[in-house]
ZAZAKE-416834 format. One record per residue: residue in three letters; x, y, z of N, C-alpha, C, CB in turn. Coordinates in steps of 0.02 Angstrom, whole numbers, plus 50000, padded with zeros to 5 digits. Glycine has a CB too. Layout:
BEGIN
ALAXYZXYZXYZXYZ...
END
This chain:
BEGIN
UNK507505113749732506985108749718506365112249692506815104649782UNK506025109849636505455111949629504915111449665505335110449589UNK504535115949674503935117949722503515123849681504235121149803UNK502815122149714502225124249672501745125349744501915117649605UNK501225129849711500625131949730499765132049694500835137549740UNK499435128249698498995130649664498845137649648498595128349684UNK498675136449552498255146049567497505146049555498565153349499UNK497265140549579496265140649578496305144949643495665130849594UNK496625145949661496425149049746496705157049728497015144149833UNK496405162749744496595168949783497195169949817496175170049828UNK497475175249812498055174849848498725173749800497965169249899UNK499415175949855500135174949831500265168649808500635176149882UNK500685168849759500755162349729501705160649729500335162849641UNK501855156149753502685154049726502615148949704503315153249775UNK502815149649651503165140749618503655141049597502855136649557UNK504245136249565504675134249552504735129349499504845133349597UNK505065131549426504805126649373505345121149379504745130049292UNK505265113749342505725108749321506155112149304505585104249275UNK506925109249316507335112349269507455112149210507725111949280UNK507555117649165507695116749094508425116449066507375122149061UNK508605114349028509385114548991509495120448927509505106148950UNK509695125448921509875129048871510535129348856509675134448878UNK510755129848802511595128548770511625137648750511685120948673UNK512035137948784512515144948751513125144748767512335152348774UNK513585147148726514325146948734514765139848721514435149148806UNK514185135948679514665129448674514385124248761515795133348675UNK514125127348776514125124248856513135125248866514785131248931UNK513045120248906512285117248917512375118148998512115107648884UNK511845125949027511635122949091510835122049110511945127349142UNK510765121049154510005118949178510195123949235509745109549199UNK509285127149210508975132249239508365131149274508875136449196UNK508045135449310507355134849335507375142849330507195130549416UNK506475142449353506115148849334505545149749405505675147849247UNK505815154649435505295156249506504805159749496505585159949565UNK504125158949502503795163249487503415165549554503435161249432UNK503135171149551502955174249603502255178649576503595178549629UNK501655175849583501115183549560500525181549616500685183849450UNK500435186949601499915187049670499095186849620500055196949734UNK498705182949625497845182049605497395185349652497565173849607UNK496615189849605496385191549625495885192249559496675195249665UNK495465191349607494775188149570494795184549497494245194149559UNK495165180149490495455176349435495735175849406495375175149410UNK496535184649408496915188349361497365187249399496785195149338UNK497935188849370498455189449376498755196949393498635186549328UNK498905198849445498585205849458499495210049478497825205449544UNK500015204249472500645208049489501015200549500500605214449564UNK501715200649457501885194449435502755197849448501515191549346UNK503325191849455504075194249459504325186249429504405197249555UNK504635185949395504965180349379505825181749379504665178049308UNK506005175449416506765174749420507115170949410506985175349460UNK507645171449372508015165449352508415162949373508215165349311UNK508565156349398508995154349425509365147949400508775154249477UNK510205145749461510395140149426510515135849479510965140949379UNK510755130949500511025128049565511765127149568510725121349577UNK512015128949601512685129849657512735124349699512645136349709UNK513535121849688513475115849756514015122949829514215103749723UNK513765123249863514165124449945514355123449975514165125249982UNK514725123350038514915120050109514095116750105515185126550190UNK513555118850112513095116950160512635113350105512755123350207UNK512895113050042512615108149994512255111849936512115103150030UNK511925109649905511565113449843511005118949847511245108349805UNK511105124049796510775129949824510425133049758511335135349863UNK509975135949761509745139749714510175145149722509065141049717UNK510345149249660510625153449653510285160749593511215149749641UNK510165166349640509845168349578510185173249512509285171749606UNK510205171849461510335175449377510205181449379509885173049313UNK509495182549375508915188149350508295187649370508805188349282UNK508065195649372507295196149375507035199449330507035198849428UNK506435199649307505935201749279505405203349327505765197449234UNK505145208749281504425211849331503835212349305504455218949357UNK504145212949216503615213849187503365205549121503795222049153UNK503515203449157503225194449118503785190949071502425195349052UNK504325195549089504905191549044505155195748984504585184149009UNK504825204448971505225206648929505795208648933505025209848907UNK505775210448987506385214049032506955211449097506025219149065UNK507475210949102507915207049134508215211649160508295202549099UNK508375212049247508805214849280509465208949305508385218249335UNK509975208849270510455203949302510765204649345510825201949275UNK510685199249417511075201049465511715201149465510945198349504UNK511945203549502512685203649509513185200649563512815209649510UNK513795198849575514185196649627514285200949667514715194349612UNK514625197849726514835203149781515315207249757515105200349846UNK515585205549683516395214749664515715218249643517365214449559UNK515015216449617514605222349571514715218649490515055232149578UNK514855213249492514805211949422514175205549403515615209649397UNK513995205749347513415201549341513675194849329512945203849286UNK513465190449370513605183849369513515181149307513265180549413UNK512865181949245512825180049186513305181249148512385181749163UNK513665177749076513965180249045513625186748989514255174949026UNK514155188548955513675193448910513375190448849514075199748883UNK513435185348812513035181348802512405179448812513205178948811UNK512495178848882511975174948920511255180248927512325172549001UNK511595184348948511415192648949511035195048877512225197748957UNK511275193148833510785193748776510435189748751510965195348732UNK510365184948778510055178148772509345180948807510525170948817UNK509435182948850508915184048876508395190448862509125183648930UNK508525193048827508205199548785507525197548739508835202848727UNK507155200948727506465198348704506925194248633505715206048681UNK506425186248619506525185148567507285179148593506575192648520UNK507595180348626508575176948645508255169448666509225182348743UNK508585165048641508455158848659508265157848750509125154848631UNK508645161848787508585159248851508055161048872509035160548892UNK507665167948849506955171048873506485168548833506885178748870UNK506515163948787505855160048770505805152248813505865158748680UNK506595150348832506495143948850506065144348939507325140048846UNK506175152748960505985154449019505235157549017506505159049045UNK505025158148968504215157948969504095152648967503805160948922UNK504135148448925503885143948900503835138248992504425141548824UNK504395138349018504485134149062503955137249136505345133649070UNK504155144249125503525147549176502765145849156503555156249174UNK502555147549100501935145749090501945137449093501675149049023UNK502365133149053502255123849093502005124349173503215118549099UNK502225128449209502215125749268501625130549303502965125649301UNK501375133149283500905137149289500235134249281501015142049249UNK500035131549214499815125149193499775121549220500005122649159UNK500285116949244500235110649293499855113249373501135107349307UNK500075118349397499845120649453499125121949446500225126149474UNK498795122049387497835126649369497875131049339497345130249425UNK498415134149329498105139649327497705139949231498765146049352UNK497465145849232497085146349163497555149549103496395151349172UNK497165146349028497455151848980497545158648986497155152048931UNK497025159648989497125169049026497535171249076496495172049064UNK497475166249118497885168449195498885168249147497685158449292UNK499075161849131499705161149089499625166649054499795154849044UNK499215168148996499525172648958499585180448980499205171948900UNK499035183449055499305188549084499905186849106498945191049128UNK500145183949126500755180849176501335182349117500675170749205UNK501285180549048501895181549007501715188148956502075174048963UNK501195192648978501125200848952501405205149015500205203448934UNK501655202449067501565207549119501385209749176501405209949108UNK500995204449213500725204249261499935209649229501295206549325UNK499805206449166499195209449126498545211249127499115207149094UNK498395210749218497845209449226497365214449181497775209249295UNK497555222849186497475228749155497595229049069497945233149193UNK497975223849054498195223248970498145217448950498885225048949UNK497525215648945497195206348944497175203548860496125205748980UNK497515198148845497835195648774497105199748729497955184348765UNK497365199848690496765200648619496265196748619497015199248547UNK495915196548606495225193448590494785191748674495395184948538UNK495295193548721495195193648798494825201648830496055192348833UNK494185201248859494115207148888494105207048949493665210048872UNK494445211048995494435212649075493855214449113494835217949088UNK493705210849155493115213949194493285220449237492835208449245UNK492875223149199492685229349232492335229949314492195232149182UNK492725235249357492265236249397491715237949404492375238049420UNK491115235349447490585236949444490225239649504490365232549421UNK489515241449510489175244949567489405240249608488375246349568UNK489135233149609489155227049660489905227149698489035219249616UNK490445226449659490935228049686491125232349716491185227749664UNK491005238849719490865242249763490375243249832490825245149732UNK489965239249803489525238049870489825231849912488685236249849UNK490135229449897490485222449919491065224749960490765217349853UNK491225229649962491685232450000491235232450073491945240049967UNK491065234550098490435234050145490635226250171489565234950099UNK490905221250128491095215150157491575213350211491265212250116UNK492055218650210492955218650238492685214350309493475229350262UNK492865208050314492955204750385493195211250456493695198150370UNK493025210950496493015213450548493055210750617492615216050540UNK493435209550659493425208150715492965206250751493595211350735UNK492585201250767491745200150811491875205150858491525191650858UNK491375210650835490945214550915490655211250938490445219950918UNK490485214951000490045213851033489375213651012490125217051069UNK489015207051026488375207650988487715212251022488145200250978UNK487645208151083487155212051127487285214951199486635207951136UNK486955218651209486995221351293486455222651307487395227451317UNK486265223951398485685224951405485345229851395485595223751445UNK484625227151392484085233751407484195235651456483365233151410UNK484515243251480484675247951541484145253251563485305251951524UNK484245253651607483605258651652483955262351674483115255851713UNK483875269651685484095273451755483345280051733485255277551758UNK483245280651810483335277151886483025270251857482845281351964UNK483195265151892483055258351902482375257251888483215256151968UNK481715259151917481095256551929480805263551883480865255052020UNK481155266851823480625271551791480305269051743480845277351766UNK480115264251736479805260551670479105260251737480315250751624UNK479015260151784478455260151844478165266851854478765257951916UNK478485269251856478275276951861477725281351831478735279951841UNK477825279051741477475283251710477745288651694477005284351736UNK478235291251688478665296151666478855295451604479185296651701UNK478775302551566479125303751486479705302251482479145310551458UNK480145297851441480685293251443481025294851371480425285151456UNK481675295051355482245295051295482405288851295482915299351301UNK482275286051254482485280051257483105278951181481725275251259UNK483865276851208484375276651147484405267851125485265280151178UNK484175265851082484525260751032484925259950993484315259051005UNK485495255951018486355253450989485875248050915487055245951082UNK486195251950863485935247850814486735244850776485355252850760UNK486855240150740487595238250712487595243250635487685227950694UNK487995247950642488015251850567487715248950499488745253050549UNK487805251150489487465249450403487625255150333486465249750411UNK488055250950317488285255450253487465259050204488845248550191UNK487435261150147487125262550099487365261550035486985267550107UNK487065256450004487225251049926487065257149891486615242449898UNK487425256149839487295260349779486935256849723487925262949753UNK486425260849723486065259049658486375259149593485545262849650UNK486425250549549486675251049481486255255349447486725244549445UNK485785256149452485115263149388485285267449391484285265749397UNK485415271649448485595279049475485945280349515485205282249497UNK486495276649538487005277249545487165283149605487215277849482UNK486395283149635486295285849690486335281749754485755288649684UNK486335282549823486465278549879485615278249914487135282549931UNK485585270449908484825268149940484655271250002484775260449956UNK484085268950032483925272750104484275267650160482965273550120UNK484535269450206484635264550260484105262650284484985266350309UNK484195256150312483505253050316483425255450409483515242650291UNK482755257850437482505259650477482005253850506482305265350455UNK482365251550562481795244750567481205248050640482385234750599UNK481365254750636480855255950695480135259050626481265263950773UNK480405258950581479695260250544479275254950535479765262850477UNK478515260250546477895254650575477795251150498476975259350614UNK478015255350439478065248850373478465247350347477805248950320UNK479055247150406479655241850380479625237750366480055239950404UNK479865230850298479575226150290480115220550331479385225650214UNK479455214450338479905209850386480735210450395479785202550361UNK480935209450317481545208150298482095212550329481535208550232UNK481805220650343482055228150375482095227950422481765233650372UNK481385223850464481675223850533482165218350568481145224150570UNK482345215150532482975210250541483435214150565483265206750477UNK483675219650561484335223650558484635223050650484135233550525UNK485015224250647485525221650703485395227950773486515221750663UNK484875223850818484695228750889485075225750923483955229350926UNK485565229050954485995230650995485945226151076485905238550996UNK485515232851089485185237151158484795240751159485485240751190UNK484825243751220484735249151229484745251651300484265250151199UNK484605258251318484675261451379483935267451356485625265151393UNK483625266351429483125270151429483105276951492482565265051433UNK483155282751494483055286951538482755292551542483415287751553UNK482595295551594482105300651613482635306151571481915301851708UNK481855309351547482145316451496482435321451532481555320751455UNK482885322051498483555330051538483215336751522484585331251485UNK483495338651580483095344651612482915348651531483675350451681UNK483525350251493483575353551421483325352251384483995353851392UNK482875352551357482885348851265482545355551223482175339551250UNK483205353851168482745358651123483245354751062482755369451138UNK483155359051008483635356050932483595362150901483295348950873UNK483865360250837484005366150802483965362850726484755369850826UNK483555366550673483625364150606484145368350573482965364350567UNK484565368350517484795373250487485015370350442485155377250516UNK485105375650358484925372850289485575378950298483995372950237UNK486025376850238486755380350209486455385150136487455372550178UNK486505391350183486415397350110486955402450125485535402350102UNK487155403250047487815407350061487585414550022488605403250024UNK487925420150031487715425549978488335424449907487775434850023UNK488135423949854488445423649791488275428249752488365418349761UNK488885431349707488835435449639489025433649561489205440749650UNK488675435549555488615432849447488615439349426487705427849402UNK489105442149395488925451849357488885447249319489485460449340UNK488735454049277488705452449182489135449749145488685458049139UNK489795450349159490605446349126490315439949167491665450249160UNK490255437449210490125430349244489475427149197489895431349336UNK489095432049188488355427449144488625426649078487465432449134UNK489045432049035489335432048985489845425648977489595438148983UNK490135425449018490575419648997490095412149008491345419849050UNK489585410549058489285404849062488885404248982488805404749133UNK488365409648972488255411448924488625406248844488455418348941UNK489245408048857489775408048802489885400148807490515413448817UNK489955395948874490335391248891489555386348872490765391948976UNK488775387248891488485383448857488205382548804488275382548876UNK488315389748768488195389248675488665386448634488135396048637UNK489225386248670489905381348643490245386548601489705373448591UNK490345393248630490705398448618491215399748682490235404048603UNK491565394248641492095393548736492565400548711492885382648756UNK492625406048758493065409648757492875415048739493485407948730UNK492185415848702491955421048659491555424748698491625418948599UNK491845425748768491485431348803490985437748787491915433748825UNK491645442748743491405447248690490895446948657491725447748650UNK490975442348611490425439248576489675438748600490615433248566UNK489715435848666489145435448718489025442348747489315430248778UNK489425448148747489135453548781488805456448722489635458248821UNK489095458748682488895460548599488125458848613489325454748525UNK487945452848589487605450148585487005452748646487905444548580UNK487085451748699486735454548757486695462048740487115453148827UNK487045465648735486995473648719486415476448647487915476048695UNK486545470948614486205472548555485315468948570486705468648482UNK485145465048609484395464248622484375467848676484085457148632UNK484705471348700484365476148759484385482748749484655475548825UNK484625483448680484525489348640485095496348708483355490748628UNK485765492948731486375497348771486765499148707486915492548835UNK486855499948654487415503248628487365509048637487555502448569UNK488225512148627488335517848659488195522648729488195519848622UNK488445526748723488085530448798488765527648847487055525948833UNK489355524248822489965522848859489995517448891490105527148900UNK489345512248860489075506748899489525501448893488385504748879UNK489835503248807490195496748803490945499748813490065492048727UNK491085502948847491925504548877491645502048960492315515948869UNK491265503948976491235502849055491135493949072490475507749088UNK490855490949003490815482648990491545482948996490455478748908UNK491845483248950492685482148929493025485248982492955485748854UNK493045488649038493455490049095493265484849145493375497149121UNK492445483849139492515477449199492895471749151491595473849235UNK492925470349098493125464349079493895464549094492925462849004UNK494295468349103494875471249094494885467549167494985479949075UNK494655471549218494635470649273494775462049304494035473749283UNK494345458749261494325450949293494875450049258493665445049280UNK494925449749208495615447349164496355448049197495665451949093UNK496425455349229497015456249237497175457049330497175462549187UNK496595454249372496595456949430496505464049450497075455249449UNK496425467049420496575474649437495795474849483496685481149353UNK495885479449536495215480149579495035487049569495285478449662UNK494415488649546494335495749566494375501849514494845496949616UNK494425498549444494595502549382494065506049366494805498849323UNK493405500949362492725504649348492615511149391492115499649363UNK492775509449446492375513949494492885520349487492275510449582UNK493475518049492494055524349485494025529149457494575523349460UNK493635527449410493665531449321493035535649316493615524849242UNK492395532349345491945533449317491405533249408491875527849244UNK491815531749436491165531049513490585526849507490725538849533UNK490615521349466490145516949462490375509449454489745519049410UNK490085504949482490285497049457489795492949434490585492749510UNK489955487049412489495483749397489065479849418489605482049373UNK488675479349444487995475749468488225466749480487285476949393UNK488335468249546488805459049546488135454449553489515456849640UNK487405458249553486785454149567486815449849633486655449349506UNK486975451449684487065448049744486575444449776487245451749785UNK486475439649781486035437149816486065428349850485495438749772UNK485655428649895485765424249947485375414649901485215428750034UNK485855413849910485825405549868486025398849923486555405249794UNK485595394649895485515388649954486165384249920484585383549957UNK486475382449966487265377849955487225372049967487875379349999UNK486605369150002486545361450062486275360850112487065358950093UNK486145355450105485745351350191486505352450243485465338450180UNK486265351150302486835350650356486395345950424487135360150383UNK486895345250465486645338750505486775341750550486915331450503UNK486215339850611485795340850647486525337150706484935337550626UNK486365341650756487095339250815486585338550901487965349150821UNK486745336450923486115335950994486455334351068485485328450980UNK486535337451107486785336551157486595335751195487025338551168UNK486655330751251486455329051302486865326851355486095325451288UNK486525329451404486815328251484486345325451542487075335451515UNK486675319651579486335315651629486295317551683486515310351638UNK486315317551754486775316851805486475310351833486825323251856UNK486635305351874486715300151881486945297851939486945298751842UNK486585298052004486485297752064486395290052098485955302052072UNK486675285752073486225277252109486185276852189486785268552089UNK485405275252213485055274652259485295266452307484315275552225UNK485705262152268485695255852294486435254352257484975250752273UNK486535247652287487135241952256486585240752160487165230552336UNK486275238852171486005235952099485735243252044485205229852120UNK485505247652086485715254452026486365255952017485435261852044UNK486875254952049487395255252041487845253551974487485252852084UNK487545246951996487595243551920487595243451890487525241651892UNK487085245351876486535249551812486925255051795485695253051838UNK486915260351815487535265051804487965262551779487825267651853UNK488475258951801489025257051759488925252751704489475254351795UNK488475250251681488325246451635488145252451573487735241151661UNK487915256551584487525260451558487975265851525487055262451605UNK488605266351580489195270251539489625267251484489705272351587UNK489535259551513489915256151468489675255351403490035250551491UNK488905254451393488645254351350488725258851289488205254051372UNK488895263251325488925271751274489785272251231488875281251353UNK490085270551277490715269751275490955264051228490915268951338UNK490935259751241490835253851203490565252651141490535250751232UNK489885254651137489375256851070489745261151026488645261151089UNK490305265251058490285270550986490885270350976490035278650988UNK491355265551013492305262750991492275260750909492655253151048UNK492945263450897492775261650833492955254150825493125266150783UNK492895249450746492995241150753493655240750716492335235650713UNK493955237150716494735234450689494195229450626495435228150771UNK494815228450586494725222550533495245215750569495055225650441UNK495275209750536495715207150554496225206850518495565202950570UNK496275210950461497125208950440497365215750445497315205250353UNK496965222650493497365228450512497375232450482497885228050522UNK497185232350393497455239450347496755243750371497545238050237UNK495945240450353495545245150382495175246750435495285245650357UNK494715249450450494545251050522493865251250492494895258250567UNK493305247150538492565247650539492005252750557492455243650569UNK491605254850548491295261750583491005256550640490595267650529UNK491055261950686490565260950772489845259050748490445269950830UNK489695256750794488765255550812488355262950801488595253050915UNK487835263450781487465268850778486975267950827487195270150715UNK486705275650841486065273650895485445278650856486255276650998UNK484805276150889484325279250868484035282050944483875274550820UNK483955286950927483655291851006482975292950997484005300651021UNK482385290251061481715292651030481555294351094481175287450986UNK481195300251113480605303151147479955301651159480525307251127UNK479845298551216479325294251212478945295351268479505287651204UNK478235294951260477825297951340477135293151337477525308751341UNK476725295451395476265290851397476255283051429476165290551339UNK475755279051435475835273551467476065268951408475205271651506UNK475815269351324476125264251304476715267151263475665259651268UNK477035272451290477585273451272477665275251193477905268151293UNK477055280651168477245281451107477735286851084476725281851078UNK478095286651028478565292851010478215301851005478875290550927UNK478515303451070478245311451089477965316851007479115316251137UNK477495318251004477345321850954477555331450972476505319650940UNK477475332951035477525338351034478325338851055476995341451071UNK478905334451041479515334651058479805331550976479655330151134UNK480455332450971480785333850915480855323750901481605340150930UNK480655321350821480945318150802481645315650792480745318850778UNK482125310450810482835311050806482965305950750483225309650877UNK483405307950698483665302350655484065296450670483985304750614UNK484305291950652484855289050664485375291550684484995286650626UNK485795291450724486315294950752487135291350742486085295550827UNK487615295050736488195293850762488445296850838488575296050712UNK488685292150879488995295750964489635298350934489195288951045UNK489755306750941490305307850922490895308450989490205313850879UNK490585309651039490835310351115490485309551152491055315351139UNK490785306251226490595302351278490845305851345490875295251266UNK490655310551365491095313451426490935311651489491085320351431UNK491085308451543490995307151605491365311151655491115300951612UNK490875314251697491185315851758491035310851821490975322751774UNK491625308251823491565305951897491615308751962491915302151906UNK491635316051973491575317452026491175324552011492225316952063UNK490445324352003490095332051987490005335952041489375331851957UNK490155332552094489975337452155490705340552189489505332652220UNK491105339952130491915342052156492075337052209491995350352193UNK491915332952235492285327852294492125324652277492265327052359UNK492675319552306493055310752274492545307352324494185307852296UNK491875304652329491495300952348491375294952321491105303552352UNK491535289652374491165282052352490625278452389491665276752352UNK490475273452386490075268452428490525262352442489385266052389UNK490185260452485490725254552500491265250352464490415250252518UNK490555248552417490895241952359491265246552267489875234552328UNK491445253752317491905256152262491655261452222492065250952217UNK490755259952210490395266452165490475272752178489715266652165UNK490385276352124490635284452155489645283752182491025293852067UNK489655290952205489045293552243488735295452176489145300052305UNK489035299952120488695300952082488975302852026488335304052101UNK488545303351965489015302151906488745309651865488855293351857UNK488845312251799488685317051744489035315151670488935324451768UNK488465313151630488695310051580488445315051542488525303051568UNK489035316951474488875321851424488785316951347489545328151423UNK488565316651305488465313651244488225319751192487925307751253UNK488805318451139488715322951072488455316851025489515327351040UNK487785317451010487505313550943487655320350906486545309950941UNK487695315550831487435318250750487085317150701487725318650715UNK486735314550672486115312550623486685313050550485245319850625UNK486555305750545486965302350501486585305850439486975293750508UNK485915307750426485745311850370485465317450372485435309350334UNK485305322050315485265326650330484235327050347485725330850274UNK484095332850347483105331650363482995332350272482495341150430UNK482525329650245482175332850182481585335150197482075328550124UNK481115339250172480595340750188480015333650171480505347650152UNK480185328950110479565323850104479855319050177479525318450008UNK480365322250198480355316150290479775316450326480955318750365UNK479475324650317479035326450373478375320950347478835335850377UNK478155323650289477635318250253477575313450240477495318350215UNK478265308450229478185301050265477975300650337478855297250265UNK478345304950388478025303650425477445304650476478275302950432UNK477105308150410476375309350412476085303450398476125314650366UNK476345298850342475905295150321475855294450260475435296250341UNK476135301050219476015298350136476535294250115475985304350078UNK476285292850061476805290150026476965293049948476655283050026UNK477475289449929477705292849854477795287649809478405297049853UNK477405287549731477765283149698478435286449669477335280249646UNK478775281849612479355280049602479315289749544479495269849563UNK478525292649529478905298249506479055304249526478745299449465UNK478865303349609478755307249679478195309449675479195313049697UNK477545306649665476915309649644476505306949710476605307149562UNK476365312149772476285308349835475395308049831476695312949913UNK475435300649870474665298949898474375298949966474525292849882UNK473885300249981473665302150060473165305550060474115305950103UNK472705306150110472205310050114472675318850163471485304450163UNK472475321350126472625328950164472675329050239472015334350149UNK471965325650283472125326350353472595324250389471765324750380UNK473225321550332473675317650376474115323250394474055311150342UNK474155327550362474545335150369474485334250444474125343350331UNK475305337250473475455339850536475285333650595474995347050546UNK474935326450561474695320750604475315318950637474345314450564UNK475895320750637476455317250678476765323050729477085313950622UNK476535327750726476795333050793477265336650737477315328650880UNK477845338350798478095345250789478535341850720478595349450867UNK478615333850730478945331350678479865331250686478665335850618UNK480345332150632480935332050663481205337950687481325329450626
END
């Protein structure tokens, strides 16, 4: 029976055309045409068409299938019977070859019904090039991918997390105290859009900045957990420099490769020898043994010969930023049933916050919650200046000891006596040096040309 699907909609498509009548061999049967392509974003993005006839059975009338196609009808694989022989005749079999009466009456009837179902000129005529989405008719151009589409990825449905949890304390009553406090905020990740201009990746938006605009501080707060500072703190900055060598065959050939003398090494030493006024004196055999040297692997020819090598110019060169790693350890003692609580809420929080997220149809996996770690002292709790700035963070590990004092201790209603929690953060970016001077206070226009009065220098402490 014929059956259809709309193709205005996304997604797999089956239909099933009217049957058609084609005459070969003196003899007229009626056919149908299955089509199968899957839509995506308005194309036709992977298409199979099959031909079939109907069969009566014990159990009554049946589709039966001929042939497939994969590629929009140029091409025919004919099925075969259970001995291995093809049910079509050979006739029939060439009928169906680009151009054969039976493979035009089988476009023609695929695209009818294609048509009737929505779908578009374009969508039909990829559908009878090929599943064309990539080879779109003439006078037709394909949309290209773009930045947006790529940033749209950032869309993939995801499983509902967890939205919020509480503001946590330990000890319980230190927000009373007056004590210098770490305080961690569960923020919901946040990719970085790529800019269509520069094709560089925007800033993540920071909604604890004091000129975040309204719109920034929208961004998704968690929680958080606030606690007294561990006994440790210190950090560590560190910038990637490696030692590298460039001899003279290495400058010679770059040399060569940006005057658009690809290959003409020689040429480039020549050249170098003759403004530095080296000819002769054996200068240019001891050139031509190191060149020998790189060319053929050989180690050690210069020096062999002559007890000298060539000047590899060694020196220490910056490779990259690197990210900042921070460790921390609790121990975690509850005084009552309701610090107790707190405690366990507080593990869960950590634990929980940094699981990674499922999608719902399973192929990808979501990044965890991020946290932001700040150092904070004083009565109104401002961010510590003479203690280290922390970036945005990833929790890379969560370690709990439940028993730090080596024995299996509880309280009545089950709590251990006391807990030791380990946490590995990482700083999702790396430091730049204009970080420190934003957060001094200047600012930069768009040609990095910064504004501020000078005294803002060093106004934020030790900084990150």
């Amino acid at each position: 029976m014929p059956s259809s699907q709309s193709w205005t909609t996304e997604g797999s498509k089956t239909s099933i055309s009217k049957p058609f009548p084609v005459k070969i061999e003196n003899s007229t049967t009626n056919y149908t045409v299955k089509t199968e392509a899957n839509i995506s974003q308005g194309n036709v993005t992977a298409s199979k068409l099959t031909l079939q006839d109907t069969v009566t059975t014990r159990s009554g009338k049946q589709d039966r299938e001929l042939a497939v196609s994969t590629d929009g009808g140029k091409t025919w694989i004919p099925t075969k019977d259970a001995n291995g022989n093809a049910i079509l005749s050979e006739n029939q079999v060439k009928s169906l070859q680009s151009g054969g009466i039976l493979n035009k009456a089988i476009k023609n009837a695929s695209k009818a019904d294609a048509k009737t179902n929505g779908a578009t000129d374009k969508q039909t005529n990829q559908l009878s090039n090929g599943n064309a989405a990539s080879t779109p008719p003439a006078g037709q151009t394909d949309p290209k991918p773009t930045v947006k589409d790529l940033n749209d990825l950032a869309k993939i449905p995801g499983i509902s997390p967890r939205d919020t949890y509480d503001n946590l304390t330990y000890p319980q009553d230190i927000n009373n105290v007056g004590s210098d406090l770490i305080k961690f905020t569960m923020l919901k990740y946040q990719s970085r859009p790529v800019s269509e201009t520069t094709l560089t990746f925007a800033d993540r938006v920071n909604p604890f900045n004091t000129k975040a605009s309204e719109e920034d501080k929208k961004r998704i707060i968690k929680g958080n957990v606030t606690m007294a500072i561990q006994p440790s703190v210190n950090d560590r900055n560190s910038v990637g420099w490696s030692p590298l060598e460039m001899d003279a065959g290495a400058t010679a050939a770059a040399i060569a490769s940006l005057t658009g003398m690809t290959g003409d090494v020689a040429g480039a030493v020549d050249a170098a020898m003759k403004t530095a006024e080296l000819e002769g004196n054996g200068i240019r055999t001891a050139i031509n043994a190191s060149l020998a040297e790189a060319a053929t692997g050989t180690k050690g020819l210069l020096t062999r010969v002559s007890g000298a090598m060539v000047n590899p110019n060694l020196e220490l060169l910056f490779t990259g930023p690197q990210l900042r790693s921070f460790n921390l350890t609790f121990k975690m003692s509850p005084r009552n049933p309701s610090e107790a609580k707190q405690v366990k809420k507080i593990i869960r929080f950590f634990k929980q916050g940094m699981a990674v997220q499922r999608t719902t149809i399973g192929l990808f996996l979501k990044s965890p919650n991020t946290f932001k770690l700040q150092y904070l002292y004083g009565a109104d709790k401002k961010e510590h200046e003479y203690l280290p700035r922390i970036k945005e963070c990833a929790l890379l590990s969560c370690d709990v000891n439940y028993t730090p004092m080596n024995s299996y201790m509880t309280f009545n209603d089950g709590s251990m006596v006391s807990y030791e929690m380990s946490l590995q953060f990482q700083e999702l970016e790396p430091i730049y040096e204009d970080d420190y001077q934003t957060l001094d206070g200047f600012a930069f226009d768009k040609k990095g040309n910064r504004s501020g009065e000078e005294t803002l220098n060093d106004s934020a402490g030790v900084g990150y």
